[in-house]
Backbone as XML, in Angstrom:
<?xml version="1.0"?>
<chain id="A" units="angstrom">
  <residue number="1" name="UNK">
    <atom name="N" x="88.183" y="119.828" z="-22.065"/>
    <atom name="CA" x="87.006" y="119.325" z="-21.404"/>
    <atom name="C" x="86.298" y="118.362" z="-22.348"/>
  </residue>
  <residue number="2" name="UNK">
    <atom name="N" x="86.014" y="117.257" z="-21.692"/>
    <atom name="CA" x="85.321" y="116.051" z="-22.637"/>
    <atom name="C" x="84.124" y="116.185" z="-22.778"/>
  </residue>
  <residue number="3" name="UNK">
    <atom name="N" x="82.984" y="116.305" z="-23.643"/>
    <atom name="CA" x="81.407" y="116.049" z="-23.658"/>
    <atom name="C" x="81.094" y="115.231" z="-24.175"/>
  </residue>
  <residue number="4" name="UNK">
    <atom name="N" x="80.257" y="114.108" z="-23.779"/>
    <atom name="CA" x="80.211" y="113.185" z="-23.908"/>
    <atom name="C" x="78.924" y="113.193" z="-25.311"/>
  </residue>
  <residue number="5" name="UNK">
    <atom name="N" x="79.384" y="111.835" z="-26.735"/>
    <atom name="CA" x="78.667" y="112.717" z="-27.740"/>
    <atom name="C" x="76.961" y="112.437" z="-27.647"/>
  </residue>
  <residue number="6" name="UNK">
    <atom name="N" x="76.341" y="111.864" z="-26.643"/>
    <atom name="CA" x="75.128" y="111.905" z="-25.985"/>
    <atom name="C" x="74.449" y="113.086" z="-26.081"/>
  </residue>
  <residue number="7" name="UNK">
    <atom name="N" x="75.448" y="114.315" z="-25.056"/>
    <atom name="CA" x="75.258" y="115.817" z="-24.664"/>
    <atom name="C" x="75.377" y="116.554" z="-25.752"/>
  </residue>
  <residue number="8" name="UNK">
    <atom name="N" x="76.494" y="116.153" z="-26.894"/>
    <atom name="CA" x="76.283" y="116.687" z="-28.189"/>
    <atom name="C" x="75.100" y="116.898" z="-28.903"/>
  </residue>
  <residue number="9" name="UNK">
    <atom name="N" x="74.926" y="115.482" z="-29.251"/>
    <atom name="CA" x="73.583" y="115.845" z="-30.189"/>
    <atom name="C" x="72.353" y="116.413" z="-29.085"/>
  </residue>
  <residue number="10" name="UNK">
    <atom name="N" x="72.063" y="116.120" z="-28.135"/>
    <atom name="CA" x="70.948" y="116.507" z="-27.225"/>
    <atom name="C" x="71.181" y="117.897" z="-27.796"/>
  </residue>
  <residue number="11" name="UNK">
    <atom name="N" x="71.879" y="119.241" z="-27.339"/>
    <atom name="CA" x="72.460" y="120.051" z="-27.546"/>
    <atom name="C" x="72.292" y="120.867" z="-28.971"/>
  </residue>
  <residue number="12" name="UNK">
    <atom name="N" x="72.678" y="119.903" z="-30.124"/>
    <atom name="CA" x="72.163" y="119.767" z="-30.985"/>
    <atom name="C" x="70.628" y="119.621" z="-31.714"/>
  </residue>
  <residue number="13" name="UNK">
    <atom name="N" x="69.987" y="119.386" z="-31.025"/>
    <atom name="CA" x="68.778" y="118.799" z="-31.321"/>
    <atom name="C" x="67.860" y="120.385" z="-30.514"/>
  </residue>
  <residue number="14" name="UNK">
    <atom name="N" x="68.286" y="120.475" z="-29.533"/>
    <atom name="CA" x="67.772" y="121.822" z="-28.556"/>
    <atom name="C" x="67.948" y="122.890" z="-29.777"/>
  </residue>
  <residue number="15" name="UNK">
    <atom name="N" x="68.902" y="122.992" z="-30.436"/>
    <atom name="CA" x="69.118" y="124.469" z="-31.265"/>
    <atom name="C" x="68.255" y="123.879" z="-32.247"/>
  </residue>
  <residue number="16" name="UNK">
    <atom name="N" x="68.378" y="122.945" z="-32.835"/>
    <atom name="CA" x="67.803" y="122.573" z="-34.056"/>
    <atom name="C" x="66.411" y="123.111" z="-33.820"/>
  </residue>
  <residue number="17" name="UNK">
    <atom name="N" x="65.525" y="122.707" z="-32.896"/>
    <atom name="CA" x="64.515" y="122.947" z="-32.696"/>
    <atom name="C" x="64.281" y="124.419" z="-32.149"/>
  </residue>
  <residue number="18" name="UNK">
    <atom name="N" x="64.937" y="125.429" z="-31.573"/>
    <atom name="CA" x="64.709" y="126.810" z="-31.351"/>
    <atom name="C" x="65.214" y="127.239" z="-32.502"/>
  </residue>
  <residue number="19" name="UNK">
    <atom name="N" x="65.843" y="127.081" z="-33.775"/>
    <atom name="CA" x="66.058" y="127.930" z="-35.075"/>
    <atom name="C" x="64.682" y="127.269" z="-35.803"/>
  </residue>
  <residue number="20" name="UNK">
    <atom name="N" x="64.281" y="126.156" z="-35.690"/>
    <atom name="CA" x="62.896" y="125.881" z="-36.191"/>
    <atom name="C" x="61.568" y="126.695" z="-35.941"/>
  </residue>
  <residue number="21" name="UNK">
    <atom name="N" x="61.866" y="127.026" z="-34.561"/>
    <atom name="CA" x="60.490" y="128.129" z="-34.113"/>
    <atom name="C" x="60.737" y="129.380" z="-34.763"/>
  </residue>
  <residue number="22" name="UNK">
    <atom name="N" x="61.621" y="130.066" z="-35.226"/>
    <atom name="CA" x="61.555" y="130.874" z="-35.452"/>
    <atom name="C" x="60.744" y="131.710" z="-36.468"/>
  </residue>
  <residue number="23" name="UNK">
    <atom name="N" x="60.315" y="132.900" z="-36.567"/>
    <atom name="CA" x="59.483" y="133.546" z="-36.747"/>
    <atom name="C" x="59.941" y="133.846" z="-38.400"/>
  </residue>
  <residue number="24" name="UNK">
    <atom name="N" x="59.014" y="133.716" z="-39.482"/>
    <atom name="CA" x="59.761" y="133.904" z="-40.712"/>
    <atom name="C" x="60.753" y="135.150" z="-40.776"/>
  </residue>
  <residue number="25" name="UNK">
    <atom name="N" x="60.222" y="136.064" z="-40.221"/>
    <atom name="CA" x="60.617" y="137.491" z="-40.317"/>
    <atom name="C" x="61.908" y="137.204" z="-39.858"/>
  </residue>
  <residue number="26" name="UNK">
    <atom name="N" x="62.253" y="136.865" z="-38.514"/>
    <atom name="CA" x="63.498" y="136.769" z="-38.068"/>
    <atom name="C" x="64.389" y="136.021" z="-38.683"/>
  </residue>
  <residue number="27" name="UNK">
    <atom name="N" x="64.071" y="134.942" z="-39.688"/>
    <atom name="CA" x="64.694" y="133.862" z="-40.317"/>
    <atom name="C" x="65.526" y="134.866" z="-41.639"/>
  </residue>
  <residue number="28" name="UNK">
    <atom name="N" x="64.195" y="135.790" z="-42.151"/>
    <atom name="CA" x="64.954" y="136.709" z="-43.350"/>
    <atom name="C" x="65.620" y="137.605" z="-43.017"/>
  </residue>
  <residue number="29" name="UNK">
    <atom name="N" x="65.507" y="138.704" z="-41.800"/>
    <atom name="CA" x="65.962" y="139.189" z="-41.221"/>
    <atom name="C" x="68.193" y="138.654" z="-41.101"/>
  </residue>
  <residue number="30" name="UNK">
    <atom name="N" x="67.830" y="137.859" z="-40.472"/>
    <atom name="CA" x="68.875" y="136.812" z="-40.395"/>
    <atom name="C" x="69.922" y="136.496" z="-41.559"/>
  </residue>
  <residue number="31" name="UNK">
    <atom name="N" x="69.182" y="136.169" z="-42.579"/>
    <atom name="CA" x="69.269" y="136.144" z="-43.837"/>
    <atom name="C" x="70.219" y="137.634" z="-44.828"/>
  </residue>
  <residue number="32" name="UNK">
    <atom name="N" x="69.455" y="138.639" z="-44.439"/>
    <atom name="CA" x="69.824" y="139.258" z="-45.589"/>
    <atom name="C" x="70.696" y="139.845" z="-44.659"/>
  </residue>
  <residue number="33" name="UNK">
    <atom name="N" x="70.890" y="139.600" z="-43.763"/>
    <atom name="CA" x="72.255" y="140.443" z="-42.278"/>
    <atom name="C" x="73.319" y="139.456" z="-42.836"/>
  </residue>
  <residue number="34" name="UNK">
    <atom name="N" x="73.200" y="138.397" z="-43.477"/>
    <atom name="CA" x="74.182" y="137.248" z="-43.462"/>
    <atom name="C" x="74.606" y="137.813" z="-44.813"/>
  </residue>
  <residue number="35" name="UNK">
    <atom name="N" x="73.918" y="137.815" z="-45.855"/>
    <atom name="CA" x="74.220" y="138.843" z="-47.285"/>
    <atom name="C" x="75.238" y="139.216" z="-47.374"/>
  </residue>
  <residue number="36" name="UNK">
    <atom name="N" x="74.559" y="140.339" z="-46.576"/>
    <atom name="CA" x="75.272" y="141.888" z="-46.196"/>
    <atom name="C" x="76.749" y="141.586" z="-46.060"/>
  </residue>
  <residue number="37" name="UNK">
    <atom name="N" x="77.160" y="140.597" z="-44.942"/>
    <atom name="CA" x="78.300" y="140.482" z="-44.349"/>
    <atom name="C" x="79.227" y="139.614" z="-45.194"/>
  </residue>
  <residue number="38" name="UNK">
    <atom name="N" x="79.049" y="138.806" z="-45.768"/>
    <atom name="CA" x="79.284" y="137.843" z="-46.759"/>
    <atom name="C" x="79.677" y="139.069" z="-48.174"/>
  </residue>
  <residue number="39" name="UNK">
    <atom name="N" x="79.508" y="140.121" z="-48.131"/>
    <atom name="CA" x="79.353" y="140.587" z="-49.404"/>
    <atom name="C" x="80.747" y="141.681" z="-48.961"/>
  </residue>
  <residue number="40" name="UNK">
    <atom name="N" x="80.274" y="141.769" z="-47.866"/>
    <atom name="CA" x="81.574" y="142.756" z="-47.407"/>
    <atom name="C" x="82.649" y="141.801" z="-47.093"/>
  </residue>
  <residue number="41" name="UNK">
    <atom name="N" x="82.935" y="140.975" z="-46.806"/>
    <atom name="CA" x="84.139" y="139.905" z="-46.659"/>
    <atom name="C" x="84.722" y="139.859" z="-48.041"/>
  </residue>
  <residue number="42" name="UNK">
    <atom name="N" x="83.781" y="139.558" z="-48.994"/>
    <atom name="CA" x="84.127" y="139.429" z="-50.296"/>
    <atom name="C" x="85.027" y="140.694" z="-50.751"/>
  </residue>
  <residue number="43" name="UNK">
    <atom name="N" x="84.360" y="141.348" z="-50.764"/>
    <atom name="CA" x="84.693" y="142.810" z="-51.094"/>
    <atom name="C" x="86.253" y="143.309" z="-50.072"/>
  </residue>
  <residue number="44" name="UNK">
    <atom name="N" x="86.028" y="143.013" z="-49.465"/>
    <atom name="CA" x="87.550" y="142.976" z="-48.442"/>
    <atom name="C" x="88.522" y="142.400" z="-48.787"/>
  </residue>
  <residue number="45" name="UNK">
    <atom name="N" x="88.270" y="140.776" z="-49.248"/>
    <atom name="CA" x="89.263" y="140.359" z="-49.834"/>
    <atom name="C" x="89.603" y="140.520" z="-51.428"/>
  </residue>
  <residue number="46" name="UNK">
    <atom name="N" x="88.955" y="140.759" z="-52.188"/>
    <atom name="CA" x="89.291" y="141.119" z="-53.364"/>
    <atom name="C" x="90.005" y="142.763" z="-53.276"/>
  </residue>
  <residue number="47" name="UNK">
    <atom name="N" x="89.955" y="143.383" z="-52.244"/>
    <atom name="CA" x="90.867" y="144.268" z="-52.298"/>
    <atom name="C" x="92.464" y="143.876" z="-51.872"/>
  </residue>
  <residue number="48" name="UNK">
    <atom name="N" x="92.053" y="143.306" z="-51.029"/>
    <atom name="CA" x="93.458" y="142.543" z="-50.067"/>
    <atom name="C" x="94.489" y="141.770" z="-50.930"/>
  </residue>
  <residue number="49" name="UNK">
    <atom name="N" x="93.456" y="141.163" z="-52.100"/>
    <atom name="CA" x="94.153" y="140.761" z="-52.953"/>
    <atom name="C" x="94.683" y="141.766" z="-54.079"/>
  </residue>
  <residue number="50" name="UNK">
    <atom name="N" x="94.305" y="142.963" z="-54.427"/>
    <atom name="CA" x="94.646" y="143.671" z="-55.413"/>
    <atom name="C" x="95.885" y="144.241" z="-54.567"/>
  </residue>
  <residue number="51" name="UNK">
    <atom name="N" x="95.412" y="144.888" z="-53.294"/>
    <atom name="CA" x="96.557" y="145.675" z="-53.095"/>
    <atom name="C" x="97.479" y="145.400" z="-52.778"/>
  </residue>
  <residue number="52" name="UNK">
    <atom name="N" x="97.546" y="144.099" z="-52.565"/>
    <atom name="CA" x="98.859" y="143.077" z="-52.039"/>
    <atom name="C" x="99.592" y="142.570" z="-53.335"/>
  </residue>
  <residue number="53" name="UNK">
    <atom name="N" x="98.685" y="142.246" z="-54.494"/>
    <atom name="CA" x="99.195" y="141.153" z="-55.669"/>
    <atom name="C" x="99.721" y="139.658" z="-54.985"/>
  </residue>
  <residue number="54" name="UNK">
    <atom name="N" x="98.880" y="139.485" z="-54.119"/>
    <atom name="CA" x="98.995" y="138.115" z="-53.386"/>
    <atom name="C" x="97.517" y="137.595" z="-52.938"/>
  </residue>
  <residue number="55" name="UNK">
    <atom name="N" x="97.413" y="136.357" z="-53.847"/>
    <atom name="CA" x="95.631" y="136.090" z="-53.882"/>
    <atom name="C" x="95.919" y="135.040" z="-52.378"/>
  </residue>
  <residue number="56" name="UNK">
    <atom name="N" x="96.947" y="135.000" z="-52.226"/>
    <atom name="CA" x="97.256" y="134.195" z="-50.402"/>
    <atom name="C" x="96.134" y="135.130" z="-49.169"/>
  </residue>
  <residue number="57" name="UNK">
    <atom name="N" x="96.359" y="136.190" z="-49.195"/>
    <atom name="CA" x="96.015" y="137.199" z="-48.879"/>
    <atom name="C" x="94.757" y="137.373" z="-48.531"/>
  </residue>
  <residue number="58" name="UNK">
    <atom name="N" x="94.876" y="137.471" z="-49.677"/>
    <atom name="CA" x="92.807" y="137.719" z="-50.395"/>
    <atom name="C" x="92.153" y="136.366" z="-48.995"/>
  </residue>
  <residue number="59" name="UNK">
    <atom name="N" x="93.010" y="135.337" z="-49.389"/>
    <atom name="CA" x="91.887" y="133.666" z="-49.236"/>
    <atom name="C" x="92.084" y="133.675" z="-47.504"/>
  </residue>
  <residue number="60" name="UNK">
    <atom name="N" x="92.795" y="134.351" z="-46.987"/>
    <atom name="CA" x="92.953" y="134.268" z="-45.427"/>
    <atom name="C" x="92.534" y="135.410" z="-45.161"/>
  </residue>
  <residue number="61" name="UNK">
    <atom name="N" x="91.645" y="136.475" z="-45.939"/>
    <atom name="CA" x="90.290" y="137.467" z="-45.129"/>
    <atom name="C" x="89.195" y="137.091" z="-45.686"/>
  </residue>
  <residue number="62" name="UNK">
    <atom name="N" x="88.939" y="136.256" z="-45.808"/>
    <atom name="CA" x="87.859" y="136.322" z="-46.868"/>
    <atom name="C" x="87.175" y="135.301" z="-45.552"/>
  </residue>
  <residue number="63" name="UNK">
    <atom name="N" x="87.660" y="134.433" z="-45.152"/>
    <atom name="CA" x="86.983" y="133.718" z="-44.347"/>
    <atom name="C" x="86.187" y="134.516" z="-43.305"/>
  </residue>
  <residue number="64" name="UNK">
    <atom name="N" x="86.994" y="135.643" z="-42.673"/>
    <atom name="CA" x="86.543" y="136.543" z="-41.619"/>
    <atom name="C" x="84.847" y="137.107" z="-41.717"/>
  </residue>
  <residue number="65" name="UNK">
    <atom name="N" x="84.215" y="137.009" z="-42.862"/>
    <atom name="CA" x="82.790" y="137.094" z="-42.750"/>
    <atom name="C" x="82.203" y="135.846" z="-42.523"/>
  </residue>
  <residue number="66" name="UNK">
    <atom name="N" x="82.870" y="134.623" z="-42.359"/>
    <atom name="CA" x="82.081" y="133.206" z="-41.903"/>
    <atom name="C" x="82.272" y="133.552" z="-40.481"/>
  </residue>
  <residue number="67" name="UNK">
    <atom name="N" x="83.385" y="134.063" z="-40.040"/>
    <atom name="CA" x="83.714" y="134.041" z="-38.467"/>
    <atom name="C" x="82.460" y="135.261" z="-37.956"/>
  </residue>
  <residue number="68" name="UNK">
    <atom name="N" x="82.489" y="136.334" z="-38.962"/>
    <atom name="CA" x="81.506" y="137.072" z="-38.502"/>
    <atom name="C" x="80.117" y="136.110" z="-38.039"/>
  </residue>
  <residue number="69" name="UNK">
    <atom name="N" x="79.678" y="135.524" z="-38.958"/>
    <atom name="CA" x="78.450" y="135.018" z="-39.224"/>
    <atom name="C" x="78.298" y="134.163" z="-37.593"/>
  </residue>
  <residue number="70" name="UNK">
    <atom name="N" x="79.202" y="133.616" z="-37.799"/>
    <atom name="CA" x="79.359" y="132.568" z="-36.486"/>
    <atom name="C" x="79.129" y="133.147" z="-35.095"/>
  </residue>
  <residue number="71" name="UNK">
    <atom name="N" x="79.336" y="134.218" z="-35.100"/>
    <atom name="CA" x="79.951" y="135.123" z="-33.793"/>
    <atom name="C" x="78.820" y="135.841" z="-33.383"/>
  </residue>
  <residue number="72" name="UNK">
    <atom name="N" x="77.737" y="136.320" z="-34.674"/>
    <atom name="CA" x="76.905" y="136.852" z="-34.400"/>
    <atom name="C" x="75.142" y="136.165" z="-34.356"/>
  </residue>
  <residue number="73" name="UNK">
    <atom name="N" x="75.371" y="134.724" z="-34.359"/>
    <atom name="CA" x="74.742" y="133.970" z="-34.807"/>
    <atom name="C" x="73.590" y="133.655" z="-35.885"/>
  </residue>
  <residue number="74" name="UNK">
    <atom name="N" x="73.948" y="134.385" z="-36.477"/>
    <atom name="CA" x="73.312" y="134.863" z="-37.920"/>
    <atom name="C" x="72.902" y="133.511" z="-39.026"/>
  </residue>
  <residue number="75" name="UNK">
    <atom name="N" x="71.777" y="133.225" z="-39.652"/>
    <atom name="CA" x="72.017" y="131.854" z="-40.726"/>
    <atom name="C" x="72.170" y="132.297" z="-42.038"/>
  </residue>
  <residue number="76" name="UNK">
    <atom name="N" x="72.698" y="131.193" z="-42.332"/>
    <atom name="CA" x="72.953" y="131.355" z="-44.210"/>
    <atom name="C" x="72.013" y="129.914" z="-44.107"/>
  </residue>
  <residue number="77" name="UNK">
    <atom name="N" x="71.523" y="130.321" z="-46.077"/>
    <atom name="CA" x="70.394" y="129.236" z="-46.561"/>
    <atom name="C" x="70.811" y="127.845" z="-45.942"/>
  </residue>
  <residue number="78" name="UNK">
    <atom name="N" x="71.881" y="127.102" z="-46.446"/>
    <atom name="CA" x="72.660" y="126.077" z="-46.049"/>
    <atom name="C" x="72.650" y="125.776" z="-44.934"/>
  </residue>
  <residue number="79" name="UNK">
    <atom name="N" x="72.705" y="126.260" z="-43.880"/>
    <atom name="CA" x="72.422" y="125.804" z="-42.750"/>
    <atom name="C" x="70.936" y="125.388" z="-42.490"/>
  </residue>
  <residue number="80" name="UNK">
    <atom name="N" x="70.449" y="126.508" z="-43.145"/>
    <atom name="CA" x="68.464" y="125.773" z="-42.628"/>
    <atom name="C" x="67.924" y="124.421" z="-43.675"/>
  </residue>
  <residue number="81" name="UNK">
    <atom name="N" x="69.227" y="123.722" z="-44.398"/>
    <atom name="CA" x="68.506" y="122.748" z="-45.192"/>
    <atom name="C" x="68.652" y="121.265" z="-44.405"/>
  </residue>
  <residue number="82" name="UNK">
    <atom name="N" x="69.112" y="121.161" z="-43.246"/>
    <atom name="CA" x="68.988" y="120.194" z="-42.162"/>
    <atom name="C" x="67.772" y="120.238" z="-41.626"/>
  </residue>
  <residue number="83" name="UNK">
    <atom name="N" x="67.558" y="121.292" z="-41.257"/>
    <atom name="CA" x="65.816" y="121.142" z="-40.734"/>
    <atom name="C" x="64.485" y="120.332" z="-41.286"/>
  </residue>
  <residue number="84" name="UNK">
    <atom name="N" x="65.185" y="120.261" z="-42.698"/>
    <atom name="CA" x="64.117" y="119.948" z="-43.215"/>
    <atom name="C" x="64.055" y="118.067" z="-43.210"/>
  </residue>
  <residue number="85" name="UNK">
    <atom name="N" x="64.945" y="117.788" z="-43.104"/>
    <atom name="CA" x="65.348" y="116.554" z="-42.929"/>
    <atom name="C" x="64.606" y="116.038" z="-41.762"/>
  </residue>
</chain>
């Protein structure tokens, strides 16, 4: 399906501005849920890698806490430094 990149940024610009309203609380909230998950990915793959002896391993779970992040729509710092722009 084609979207035309008009509808993109519009789209774009709509979220930009509802993660802007947000309430500090919910922003840290957000934040330290993103931590959390990021810390356990880590921790997942540095096992994956021990118990395998294949750091291949390790680097293809490790991503699975970005997918978390994504899925649950959760922010990391990096993302809120566009806003400020």
């Amino acid at each position: 399906m084609y979207v035309p990149p008009a509808e993109v940024v519009q789209q774009a610009m709509q979220l930009g501005e509802k993660k802007a309203a947000l309430p500090v609380k919910d922003m840290l909230m957000r934040g330290f849920l993103s931590a959390s998950l990021l810390g356990y990915a880590t921790a997942l793959a540095l096992y994956a890698t021990a118990t395998t002896q294949s750091p291949l391993v390790g680097a293809l779970v490790f991503p699975v806490g970005f997918v978390m992040l994504s899925l649950l729509g959760l922010e990391l710092v990096t993302g809120n430094f566009a806003i400020l722009l």
